[in-house]
VMD Tcl script that builds the backbone (N, CA, C; Angstrom):
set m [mol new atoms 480]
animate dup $m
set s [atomselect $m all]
$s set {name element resname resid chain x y z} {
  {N N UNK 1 A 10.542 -1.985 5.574}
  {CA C UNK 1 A 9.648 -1.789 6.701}
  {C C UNK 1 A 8.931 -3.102 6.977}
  {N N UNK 2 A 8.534 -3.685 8.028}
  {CA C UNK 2 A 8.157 -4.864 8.247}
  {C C UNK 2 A 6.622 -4.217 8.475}
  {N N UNK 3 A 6.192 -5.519 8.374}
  {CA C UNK 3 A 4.536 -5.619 8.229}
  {C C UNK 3 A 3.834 -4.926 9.880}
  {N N UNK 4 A 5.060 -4.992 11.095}
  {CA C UNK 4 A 4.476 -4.536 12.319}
  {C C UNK 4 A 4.633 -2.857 12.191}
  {N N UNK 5 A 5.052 -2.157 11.336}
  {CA C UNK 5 A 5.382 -0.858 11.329}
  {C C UNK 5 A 4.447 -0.585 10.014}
  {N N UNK 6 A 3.486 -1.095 9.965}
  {CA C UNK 6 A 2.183 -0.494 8.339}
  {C C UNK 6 A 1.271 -0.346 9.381}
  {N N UNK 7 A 0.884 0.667 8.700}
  {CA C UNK 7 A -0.806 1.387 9.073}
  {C C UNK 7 A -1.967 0.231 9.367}
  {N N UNK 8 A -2.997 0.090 9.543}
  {CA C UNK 8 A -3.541 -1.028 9.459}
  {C C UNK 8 A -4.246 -1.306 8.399}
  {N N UNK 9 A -4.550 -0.213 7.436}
  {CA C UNK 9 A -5.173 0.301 6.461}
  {C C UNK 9 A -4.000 -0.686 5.614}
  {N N UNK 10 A -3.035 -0.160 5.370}
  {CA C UNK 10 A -1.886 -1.391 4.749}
  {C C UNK 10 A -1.575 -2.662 4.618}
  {N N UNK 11 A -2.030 -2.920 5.716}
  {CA C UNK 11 A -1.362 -4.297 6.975}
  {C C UNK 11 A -2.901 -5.021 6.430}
  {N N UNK 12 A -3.749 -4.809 6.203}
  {CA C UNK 12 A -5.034 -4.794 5.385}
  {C C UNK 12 A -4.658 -5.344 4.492}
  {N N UNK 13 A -4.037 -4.613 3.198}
  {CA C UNK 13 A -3.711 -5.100 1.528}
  {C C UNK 13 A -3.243 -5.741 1.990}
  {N N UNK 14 A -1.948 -6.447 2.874}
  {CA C UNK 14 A -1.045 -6.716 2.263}
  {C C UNK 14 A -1.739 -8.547 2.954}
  {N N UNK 15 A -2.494 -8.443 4.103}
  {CA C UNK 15 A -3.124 -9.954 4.386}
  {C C UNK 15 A -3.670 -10.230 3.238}
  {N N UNK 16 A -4.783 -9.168 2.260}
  {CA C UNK 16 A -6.194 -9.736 1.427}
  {C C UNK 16 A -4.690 -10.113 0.513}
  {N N UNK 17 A -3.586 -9.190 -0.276}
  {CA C UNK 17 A -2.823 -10.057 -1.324}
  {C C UNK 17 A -2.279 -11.463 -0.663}
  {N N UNK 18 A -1.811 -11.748 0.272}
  {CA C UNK 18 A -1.619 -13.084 0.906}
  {C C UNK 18 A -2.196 -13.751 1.111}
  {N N UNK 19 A -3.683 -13.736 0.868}
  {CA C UNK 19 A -4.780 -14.675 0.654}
  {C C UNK 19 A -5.240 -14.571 -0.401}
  {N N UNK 20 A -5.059 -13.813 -1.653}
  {CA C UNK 20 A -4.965 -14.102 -3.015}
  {C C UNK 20 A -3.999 -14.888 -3.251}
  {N N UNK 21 A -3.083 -15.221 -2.461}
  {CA C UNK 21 A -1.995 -15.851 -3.051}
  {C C UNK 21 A -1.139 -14.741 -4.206}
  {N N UNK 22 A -0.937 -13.698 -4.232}
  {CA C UNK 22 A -0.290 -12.459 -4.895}
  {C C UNK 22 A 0.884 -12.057 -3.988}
  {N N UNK 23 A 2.048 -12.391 -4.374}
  {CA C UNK 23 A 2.947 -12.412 -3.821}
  {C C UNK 23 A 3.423 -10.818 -4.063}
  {N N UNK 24 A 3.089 -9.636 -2.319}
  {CA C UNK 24 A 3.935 -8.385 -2.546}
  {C C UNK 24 A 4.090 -7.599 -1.395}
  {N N UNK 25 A 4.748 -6.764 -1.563}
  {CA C UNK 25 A 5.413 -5.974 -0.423}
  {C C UNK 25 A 4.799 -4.995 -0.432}
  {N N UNK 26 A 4.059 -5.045 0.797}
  {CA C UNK 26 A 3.482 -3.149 0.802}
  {C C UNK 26 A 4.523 -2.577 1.372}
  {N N UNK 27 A 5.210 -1.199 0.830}
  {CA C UNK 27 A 5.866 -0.501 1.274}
  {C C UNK 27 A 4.937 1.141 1.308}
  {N N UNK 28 A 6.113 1.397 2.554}
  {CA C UNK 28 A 5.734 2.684 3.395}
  {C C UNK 28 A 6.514 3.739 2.737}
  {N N UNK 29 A 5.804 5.190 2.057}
  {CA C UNK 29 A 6.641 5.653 1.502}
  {C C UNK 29 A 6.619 7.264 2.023}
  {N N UNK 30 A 7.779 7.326 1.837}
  {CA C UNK 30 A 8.050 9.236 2.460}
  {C C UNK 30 A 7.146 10.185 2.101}
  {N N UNK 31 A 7.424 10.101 0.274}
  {CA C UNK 31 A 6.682 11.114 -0.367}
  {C C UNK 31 A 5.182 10.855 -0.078}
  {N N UNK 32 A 4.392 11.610 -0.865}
  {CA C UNK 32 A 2.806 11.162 -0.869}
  {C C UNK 32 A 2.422 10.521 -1.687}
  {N N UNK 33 A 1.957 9.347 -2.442}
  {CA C UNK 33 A 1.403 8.538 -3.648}
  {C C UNK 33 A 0.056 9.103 -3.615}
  {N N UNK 34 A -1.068 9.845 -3.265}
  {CA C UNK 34 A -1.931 9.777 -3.180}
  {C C UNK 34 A -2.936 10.385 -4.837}
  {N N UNK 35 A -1.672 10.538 -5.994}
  {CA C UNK 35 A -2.309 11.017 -7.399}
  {C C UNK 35 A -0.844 10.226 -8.273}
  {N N UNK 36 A -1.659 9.713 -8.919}
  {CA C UNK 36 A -0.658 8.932 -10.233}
  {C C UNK 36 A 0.880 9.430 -9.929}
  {N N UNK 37 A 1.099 11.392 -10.642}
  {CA C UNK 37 A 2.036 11.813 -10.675}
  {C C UNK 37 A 2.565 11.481 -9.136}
  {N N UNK 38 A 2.200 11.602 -8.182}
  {CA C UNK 38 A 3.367 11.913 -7.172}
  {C C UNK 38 A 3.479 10.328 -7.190}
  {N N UNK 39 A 2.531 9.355 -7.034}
  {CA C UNK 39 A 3.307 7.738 -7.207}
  {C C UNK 39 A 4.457 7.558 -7.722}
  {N N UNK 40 A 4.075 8.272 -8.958}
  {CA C UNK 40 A 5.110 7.867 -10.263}
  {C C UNK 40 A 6.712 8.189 -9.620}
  {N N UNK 41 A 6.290 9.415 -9.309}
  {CA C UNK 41 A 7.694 10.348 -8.831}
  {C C UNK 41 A 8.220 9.363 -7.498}
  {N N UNK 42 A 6.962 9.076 -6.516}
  {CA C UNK 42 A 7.723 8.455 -5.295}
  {C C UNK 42 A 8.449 7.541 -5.831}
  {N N UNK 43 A 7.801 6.228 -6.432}
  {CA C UNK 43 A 8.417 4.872 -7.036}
  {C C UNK 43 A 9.312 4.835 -7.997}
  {N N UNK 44 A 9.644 5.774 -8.931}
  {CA C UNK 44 A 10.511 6.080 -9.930}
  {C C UNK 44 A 10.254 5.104 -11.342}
  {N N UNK 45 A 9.259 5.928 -11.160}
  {CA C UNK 45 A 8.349 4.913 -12.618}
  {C C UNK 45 A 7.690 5.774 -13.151}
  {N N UNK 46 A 7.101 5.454 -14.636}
  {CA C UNK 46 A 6.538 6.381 -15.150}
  {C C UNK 46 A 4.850 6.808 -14.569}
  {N N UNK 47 A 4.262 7.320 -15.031}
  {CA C UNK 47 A 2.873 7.860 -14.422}
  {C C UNK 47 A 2.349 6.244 -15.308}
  {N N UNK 48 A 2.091 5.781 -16.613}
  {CA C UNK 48 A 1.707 4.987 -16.810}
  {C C UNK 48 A 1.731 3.293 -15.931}
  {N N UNK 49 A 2.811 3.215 -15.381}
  {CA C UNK 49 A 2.931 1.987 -14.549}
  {C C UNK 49 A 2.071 2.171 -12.617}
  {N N UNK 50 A 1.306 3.199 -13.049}
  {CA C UNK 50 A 0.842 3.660 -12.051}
  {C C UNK 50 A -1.064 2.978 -12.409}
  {N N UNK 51 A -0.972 2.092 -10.911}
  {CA C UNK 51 A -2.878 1.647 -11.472}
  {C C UNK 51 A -3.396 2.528 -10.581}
  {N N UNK 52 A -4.601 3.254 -10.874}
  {CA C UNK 52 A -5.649 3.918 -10.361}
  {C C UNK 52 A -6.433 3.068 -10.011}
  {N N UNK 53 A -6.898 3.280 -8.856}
  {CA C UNK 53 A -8.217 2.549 -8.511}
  {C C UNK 53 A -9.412 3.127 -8.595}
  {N N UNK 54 A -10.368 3.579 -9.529}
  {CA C UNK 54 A -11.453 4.000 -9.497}
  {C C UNK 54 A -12.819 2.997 -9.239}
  {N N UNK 55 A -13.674 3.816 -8.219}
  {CA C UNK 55 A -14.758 3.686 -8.227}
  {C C UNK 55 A -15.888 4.568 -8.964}
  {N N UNK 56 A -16.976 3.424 -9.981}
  {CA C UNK 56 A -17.939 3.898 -10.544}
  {C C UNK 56 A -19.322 3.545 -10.128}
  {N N UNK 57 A -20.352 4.153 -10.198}
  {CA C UNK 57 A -21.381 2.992 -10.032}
  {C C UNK 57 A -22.378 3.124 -10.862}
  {N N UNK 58 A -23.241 2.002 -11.464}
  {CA C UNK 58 A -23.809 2.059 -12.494}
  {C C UNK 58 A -25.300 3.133 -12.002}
  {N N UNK 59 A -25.704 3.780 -13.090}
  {CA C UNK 59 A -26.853 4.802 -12.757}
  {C C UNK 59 A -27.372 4.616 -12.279}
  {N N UNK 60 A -28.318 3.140 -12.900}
  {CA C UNK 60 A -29.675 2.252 -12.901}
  {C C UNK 60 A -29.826 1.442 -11.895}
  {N N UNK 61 A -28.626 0.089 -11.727}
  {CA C UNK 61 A -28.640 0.013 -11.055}
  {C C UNK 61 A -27.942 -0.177 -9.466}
  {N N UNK 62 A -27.271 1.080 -9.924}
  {CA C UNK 62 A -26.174 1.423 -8.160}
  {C C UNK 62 A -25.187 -0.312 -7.749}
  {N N UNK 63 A -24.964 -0.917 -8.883}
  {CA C UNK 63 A -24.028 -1.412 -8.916}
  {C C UNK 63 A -22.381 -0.897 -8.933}
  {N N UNK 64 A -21.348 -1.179 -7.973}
  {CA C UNK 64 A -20.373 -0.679 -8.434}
  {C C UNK 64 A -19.552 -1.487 -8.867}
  {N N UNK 65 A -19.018 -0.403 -9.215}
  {CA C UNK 65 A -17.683 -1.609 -10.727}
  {C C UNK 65 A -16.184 -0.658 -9.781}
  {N N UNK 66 A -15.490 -1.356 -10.051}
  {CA C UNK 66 A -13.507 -1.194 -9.842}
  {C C UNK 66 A -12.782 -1.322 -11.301}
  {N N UNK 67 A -12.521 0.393 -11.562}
  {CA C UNK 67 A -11.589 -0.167 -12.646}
  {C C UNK 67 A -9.875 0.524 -12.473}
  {N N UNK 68 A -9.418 -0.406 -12.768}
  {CA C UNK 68 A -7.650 -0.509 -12.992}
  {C C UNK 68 A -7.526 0.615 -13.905}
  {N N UNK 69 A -7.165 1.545 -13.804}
  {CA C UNK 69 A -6.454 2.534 -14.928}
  {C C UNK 69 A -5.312 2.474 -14.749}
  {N N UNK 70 A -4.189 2.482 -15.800}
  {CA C UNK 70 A -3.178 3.131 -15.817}
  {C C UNK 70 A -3.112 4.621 -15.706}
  {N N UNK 71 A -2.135 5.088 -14.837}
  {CA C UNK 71 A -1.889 6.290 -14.522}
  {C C UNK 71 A -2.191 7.756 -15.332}
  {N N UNK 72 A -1.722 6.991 -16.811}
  {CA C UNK 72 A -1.572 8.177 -17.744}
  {C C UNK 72 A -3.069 8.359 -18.331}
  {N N UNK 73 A -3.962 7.317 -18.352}
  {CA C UNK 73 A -5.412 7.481 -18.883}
  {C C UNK 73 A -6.394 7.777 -18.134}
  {N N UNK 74 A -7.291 8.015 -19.079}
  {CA C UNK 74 A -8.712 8.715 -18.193}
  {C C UNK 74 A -9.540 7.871 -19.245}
  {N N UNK 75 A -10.551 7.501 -18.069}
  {CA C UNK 75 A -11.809 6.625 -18.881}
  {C C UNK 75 A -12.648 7.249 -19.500}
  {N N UNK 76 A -13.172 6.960 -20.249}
  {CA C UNK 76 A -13.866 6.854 -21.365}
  {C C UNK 76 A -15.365 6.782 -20.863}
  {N N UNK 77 A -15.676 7.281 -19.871}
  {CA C UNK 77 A -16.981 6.943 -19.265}
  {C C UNK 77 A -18.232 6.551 -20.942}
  {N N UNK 78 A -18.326 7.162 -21.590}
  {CA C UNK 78 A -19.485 6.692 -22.348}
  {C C UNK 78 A -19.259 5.248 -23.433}
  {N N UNK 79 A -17.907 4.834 -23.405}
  {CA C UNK 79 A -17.398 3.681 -23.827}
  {C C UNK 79 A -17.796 2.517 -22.970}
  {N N UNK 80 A -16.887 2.798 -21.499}
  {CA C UNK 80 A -17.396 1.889 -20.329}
  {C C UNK 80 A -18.701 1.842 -20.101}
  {N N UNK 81 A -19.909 2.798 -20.074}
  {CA C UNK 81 A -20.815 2.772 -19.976}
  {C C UNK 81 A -21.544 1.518 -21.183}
  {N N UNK 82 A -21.119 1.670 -22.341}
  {CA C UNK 82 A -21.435 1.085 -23.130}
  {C C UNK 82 A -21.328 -0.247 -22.999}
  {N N UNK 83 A -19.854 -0.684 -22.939}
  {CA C UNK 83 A -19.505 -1.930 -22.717}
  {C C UNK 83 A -20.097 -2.395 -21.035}
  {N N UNK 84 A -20.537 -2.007 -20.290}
  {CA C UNK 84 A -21.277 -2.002 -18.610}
  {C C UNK 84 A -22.850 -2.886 -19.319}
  {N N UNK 85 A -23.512 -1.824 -19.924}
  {CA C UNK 85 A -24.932 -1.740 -20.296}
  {C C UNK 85 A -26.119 -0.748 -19.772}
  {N N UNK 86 A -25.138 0.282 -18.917}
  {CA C UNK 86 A -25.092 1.488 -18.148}
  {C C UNK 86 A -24.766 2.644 -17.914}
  {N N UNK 87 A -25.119 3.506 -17.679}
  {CA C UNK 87 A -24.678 4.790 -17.810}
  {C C UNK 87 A -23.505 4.215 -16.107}
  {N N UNK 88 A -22.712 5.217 -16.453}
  {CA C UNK 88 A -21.832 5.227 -14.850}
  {C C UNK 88 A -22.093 6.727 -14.114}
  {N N UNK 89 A -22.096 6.819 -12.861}
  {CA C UNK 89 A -22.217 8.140 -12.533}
  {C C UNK 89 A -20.683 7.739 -11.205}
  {N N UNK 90 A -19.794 8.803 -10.773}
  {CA C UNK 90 A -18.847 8.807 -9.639}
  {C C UNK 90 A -19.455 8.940 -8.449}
  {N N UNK 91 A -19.470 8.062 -7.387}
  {CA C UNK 91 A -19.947 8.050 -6.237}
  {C C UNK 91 A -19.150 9.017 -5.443}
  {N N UNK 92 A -19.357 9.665 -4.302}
  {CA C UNK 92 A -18.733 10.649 -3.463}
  {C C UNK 92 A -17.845 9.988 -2.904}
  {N N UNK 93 A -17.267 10.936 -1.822}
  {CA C UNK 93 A -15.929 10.073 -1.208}
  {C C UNK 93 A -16.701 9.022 -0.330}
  {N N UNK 94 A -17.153 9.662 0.370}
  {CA C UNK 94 A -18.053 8.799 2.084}
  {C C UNK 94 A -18.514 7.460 1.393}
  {N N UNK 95 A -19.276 7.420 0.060}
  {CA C UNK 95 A -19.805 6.261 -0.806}
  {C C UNK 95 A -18.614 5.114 -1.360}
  {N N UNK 96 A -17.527 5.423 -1.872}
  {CA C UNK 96 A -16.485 5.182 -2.515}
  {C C UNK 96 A -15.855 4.360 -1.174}
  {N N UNK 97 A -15.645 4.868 0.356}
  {CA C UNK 97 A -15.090 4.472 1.552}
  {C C UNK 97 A -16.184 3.371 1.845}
  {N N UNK 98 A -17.420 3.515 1.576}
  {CA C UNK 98 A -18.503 2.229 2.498}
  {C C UNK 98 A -18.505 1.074 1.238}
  {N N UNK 99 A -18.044 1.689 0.092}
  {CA C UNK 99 A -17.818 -0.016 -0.250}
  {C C UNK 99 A -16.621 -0.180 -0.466}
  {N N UNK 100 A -15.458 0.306 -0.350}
  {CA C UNK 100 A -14.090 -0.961 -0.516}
  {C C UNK 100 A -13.147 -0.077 0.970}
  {N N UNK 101 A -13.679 0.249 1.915}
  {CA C UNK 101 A -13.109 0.501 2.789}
  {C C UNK 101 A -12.242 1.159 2.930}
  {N N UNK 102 A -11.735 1.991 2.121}
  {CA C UNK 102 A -10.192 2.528 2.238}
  {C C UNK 102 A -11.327 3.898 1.587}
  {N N UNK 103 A -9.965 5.398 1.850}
  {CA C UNK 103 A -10.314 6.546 1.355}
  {C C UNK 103 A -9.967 6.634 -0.435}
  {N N UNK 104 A -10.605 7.457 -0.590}
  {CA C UNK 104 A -9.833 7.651 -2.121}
  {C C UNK 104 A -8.556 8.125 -1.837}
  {N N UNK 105 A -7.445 7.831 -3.116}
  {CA C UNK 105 A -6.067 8.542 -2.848}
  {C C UNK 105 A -5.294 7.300 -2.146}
  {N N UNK 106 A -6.013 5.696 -1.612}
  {CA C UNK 106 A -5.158 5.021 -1.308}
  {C C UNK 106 A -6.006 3.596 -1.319}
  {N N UNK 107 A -6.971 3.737 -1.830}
  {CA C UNK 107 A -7.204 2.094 -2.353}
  {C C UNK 107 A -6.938 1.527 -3.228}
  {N N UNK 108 A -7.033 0.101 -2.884}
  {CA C UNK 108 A -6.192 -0.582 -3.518}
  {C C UNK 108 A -6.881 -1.350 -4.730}
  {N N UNK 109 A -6.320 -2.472 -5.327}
  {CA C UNK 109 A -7.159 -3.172 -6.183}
  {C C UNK 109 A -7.784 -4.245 -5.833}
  {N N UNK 110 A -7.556 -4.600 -4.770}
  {CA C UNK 110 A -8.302 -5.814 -3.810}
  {C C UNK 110 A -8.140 -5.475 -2.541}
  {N N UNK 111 A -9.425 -6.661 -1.750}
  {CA C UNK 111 A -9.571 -6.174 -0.415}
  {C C UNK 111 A -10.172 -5.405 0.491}
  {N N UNK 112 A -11.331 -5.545 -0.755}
  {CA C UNK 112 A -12.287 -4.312 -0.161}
  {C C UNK 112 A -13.317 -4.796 0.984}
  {N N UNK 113 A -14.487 -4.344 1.067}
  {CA C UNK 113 A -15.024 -4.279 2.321}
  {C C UNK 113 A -16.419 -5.208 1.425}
  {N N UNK 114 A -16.558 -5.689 -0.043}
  {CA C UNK 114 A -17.757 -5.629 -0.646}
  {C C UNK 114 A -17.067 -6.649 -1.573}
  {N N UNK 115 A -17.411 -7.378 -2.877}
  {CA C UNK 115 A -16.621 -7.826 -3.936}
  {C C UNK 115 A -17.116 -6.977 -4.913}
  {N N UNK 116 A -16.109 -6.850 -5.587}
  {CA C UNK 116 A -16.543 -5.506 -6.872}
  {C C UNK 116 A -16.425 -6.092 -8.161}
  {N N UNK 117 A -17.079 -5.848 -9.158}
  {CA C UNK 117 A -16.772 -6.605 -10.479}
  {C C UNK 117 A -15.478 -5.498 -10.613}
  {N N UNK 118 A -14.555 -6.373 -11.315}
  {CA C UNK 118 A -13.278 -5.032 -11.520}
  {C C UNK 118 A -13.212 -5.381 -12.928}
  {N N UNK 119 A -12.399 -4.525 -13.341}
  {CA C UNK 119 A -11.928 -4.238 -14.919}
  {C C UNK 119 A -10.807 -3.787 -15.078}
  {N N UNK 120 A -9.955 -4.142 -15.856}
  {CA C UNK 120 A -8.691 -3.607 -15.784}
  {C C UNK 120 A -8.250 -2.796 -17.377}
  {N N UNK 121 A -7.216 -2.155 -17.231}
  {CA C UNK 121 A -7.086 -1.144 -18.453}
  {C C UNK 121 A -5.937 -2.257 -18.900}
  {N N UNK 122 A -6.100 -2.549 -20.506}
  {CA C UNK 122 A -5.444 -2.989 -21.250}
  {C C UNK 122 A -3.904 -2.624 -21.476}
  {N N UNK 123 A -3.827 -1.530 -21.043}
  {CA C UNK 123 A -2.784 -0.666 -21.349}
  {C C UNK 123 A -2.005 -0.911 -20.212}
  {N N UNK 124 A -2.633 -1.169 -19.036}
  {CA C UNK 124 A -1.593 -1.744 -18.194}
  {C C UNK 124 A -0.166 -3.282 -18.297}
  {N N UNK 125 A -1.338 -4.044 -19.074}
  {CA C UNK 125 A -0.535 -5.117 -19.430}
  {C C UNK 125 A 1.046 -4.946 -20.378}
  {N N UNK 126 A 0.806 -4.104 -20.517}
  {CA C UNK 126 A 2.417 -3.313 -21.352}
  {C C UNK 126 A 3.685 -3.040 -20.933}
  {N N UNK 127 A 3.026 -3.238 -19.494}
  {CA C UNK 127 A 4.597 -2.665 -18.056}
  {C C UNK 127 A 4.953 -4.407 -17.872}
  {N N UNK 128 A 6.707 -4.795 -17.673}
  {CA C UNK 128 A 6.727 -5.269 -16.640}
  {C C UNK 128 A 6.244 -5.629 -15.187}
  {N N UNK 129 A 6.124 -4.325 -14.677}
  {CA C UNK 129 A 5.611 -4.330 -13.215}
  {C C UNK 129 A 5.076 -2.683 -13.443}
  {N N UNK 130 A 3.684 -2.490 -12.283}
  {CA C UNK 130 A 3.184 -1.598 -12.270}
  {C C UNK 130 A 2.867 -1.450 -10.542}
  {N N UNK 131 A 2.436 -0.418 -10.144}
  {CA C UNK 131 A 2.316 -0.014 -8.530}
  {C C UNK 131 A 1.076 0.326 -8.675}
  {N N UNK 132 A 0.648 0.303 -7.426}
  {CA C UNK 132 A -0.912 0.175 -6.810}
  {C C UNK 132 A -0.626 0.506 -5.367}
  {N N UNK 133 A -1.877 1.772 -5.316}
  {CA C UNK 133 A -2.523 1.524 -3.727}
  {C C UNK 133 A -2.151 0.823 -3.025}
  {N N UNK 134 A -2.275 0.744 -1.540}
  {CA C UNK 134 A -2.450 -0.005 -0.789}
  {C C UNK 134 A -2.820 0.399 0.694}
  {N N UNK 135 A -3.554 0.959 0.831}
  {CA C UNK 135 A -4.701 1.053 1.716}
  {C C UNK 135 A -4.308 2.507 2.438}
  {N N UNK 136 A -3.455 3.358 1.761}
  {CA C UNK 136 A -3.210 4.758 2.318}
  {C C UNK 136 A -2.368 5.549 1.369}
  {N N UNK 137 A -2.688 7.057 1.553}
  {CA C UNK 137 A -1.891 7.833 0.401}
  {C C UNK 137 A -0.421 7.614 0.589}
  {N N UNK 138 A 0.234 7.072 1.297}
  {CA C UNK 138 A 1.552 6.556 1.527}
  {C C UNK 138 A 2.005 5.467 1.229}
  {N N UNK 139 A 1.510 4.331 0.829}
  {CA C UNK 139 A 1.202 2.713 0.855}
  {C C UNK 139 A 1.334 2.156 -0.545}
  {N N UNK 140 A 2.104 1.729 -1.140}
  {CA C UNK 140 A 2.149 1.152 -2.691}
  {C C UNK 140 A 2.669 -0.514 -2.504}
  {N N UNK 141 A 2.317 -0.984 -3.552}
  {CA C UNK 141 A 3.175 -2.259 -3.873}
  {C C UNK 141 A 3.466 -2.573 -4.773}
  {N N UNK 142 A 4.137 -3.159 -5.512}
  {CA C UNK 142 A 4.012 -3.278 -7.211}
  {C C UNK 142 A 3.987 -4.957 -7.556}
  {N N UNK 143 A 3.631 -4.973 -8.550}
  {CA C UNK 143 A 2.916 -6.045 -8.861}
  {C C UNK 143 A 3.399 -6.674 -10.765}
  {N N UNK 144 A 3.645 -7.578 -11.547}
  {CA C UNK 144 A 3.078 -8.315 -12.334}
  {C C UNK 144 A 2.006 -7.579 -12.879}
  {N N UNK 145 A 1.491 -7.061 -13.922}
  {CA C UNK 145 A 0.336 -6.905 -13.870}
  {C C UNK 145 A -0.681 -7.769 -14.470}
  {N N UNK 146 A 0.260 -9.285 -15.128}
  {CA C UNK 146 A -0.818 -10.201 -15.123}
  {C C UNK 146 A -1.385 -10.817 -13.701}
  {N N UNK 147 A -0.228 -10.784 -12.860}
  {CA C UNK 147 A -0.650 -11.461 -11.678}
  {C C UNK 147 A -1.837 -10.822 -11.184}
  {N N UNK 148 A -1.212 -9.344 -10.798}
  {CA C UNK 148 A -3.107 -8.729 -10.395}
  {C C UNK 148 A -4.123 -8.959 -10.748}
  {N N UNK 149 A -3.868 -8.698 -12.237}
  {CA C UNK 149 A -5.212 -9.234 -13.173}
  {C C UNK 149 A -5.813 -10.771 -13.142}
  {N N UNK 150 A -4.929 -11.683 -12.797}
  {CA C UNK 150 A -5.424 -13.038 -12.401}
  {C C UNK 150 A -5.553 -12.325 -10.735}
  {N N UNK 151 A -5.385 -12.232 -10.096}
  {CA C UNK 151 A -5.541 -12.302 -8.346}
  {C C UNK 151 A -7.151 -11.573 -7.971}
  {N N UNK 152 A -6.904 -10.291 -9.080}
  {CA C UNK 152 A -8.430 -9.480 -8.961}
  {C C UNK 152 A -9.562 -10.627 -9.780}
  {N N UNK 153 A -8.998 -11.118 -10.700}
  {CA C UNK 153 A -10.078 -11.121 -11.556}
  {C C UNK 153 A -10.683 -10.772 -12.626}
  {N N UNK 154 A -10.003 -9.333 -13.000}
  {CA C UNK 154 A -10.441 -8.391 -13.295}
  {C C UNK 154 A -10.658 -9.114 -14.916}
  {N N UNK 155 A -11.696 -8.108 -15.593}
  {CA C UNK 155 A -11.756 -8.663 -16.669}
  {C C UNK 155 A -10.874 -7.406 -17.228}
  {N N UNK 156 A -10.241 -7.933 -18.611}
  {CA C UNK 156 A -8.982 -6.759 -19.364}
  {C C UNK 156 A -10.372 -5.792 -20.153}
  {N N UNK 157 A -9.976 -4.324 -20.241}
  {CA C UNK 157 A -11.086 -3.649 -21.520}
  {C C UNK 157 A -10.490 -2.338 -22.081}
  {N N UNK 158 A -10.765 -2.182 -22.899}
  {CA C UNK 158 A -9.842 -0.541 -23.081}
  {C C UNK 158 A -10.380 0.285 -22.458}
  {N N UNK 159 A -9.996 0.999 -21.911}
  {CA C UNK 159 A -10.584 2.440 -21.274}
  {C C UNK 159 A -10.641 3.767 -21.601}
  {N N UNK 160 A -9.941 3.694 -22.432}
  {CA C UNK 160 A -9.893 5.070 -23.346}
  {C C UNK 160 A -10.823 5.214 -24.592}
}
mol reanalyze $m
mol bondsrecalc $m
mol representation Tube
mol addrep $m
């Protein structure tokens, strides 16, 4: 699919990765990506090569953080909290959309509307290549996942 046939929501990721210098293809996909499993299933990869994009924000002070999960894990909120210096609480959807611009179910790991401290799950670094968001429940790209992790920034942490 060429870049004139993406959503704009897409057409979005795929400029901010081209000005990371992150070399990738947003592709347009049939199925729905909009939860790990159906990614996994669209892309034909496991649920683990699947990054989540979660938004958290700190209790105290309504800082938000971006963290990279792999597909198959769930954070550890009182770990992250720990390693933060913060309790985390989940912002709503409408909150989650006014800072990185995209809905839940299709953001990405860069490119948001805000800069986010990000964090990435350790466990990702284990894949060859892993898929990500990209600016709609239809929208993936896959990636290096050192490259992301250098392109975001992100600092590496366990999440589990």
């Amino acid at each position: 699919m060429s870049s004139n046939e993406l959503a704009s929501s897409a057409l979005k990721v795929q400029r901010a990765a081209d000005a990371l210098g992150l070399k990738i293809e947003v592709r347009q996909m049939e199925a729905s990506t909009r939860t790990a499993e159906e990614a996994a299933a669209a892309c034909g990869v496991t649920v683990g090569q699947i990054v989540k994009s979660l938004v958290f924000v700190g209790a105290e002070s309504s800082t938000p953080y971006l963290l990279l999960v792999a597909g198959n894990n769930r954070v550890n909120e009182k770990a992250m909290a720990a390693h933060l210096g913060e309790k985390l609480r989940r912002p709503d959807a409408d909150a989650v959309r006014s800072v990185t611009g995209y809905a839940i179910g299709g953001i990405p790991p860069f490119g948001h509307d805000q800069p986010l401290a990000t964090y990435m799950d350790q466990d990702l670094l284990g894949y060859d290549i892993v898929w990500a968001a990209a600016g709609t429940p239809r929208a993936v790209f896959s990636s290096a996942p050192a490259a992301l992790r250098d392109a975001t920034k992100a600092q590496v942490v366990r999440v589990t």
